[in-house]
N, C-alpha and C positions, 0 to 999 in steps of 0.2 A: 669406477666404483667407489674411491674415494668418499666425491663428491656425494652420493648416496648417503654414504654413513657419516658426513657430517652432518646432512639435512636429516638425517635419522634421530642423528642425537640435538638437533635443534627442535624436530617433531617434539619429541618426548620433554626438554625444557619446554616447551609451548602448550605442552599437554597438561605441565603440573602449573602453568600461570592456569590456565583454564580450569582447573578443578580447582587452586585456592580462589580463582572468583564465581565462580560457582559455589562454595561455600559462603564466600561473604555475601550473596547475593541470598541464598537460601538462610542464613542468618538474620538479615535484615527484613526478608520478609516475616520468619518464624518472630523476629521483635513487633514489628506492625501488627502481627495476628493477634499478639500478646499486650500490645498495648490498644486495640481495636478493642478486643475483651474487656479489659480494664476501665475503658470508654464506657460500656454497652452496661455494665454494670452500676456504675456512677450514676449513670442516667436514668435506668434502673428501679435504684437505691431514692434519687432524687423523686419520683414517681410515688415511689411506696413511702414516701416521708410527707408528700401533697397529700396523698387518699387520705394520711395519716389525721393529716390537719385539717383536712374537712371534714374527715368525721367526729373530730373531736370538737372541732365550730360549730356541728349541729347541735352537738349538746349545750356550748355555751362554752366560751374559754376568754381569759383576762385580755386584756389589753399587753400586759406586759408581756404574756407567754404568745402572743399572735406575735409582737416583736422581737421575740426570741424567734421564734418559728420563720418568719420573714428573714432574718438576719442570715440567719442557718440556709434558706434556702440558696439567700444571697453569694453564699459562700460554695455553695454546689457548683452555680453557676459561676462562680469563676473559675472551679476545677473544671469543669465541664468543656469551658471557653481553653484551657491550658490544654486541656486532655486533646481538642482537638486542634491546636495550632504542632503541637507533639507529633500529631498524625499526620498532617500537612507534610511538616520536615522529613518525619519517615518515610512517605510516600514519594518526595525527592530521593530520599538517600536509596531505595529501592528501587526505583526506575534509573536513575544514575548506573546503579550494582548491574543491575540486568544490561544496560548497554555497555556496559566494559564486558561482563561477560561475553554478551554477543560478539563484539566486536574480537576479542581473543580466540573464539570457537572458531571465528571466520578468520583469524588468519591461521590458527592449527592448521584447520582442513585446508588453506590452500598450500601448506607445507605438503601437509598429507596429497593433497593434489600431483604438487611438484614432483614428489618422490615416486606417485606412480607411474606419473609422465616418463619420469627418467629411467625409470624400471622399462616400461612398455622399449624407449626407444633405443637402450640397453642388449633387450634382447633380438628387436628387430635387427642390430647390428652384429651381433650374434647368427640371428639366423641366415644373414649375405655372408657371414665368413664361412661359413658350414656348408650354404648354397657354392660360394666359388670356391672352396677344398672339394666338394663332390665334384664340381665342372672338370677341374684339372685333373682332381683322378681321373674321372671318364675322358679325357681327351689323351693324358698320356696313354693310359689303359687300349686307346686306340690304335694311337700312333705307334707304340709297342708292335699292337697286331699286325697293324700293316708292317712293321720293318720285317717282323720274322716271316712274315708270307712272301717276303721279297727275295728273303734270303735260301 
C-alpha cells in the first residue's frame, strides 16, 4: 500500500504541473485573442482612413496632403505586417503550450492509471486471502465435526 500513496502523491505533483500548464496555455491563447483583436482593429482603422481619403480626393485634395495620406498609410502597413508576424509567434507559443499541456494530462492519467491498476490488484489479493481464511475455516470447521462424531 505503500507504493499506492507514493504514486498518490506523485498523481497530485502531476496534477499541479498540469493545471500550471494549463494556465500557461490558457494565457497564451487569451494573449493571441488579444492581440488577433488589436490586429482586426489596425486593419480596421487602416480601412476607415482609405474611404477617408477617397472621399476626400473626390472633392479635390493637394499633392502634398495625398503624400501625407500615402505615408500614413504606409505606416499602417508596417504595423499591420508586425501585427501579424506577432501572431505568427503567438500561434507557435500556443500550439507549443497546448502540447506540453497534452503531453502532462497524458502522463497524470497514466499515473492515475497506475494507481488504479494497483488498487484493482490490491484488492483482488485481498479477496484470495478472505477466499482461503473462509476455506480453512470451512475445512477445519469440518474436520472438527468429523473428530467429535468419532468420539
Amino acid at each position: 500500500m505503500a507504493d499506492i500513496s507514493q504514486l498518490t502523491m506523485l498523481l497530485e505533483l502531476e496534477q499541479q504541473r498540469t493545471d500550471k500548464l494549463a494556465q500557461h496555455f490558457g494565457e497564451a491563447k487569451q494573449r493571441l485573442v488579444s492581440e488577433q483583436q488589436r490586429l482586426d482593429g489596425l486593419v480596421q482603422y487602416r480601412l476607415d482612413y482609405l474611404n477617408q481619403l477617397q472621399a476626400r480626393g473626390a472633392g479635390g485634395i493637394r499633392s502634398i496632403q495625398f503624400g501625407q495620406y500615402h505615408a500614413f498609410v504606409g505606416k499602417l502597413d508596417e504595423g499591420i505586417e508586425q501585427m501579424h508576424n506577432v501572431l505568427q509567434q503567438l500561434n507557435q507559443v500556443v500550439e507549443q503550450r497546448k502540447q506540453q499541456w497534452l503531453a502532462q494530462r497524458q502522463k497524470a492519467e497514466s499515473i492515475e492509471l497506475l494507481i488504479e491498476n494497483k488498487k484493482r490488484a490490491a484488492a483482488r489479493l485481498q479477496a484470495r486471502k478472505e477466499q482461503k481464511n473462509l476455506d480453512d475455516f470451512s475445512t477445519q470447521r469440518f474436520i472438527r465435526g468429523k473428530k467429535q462424531k468419532l468420539v
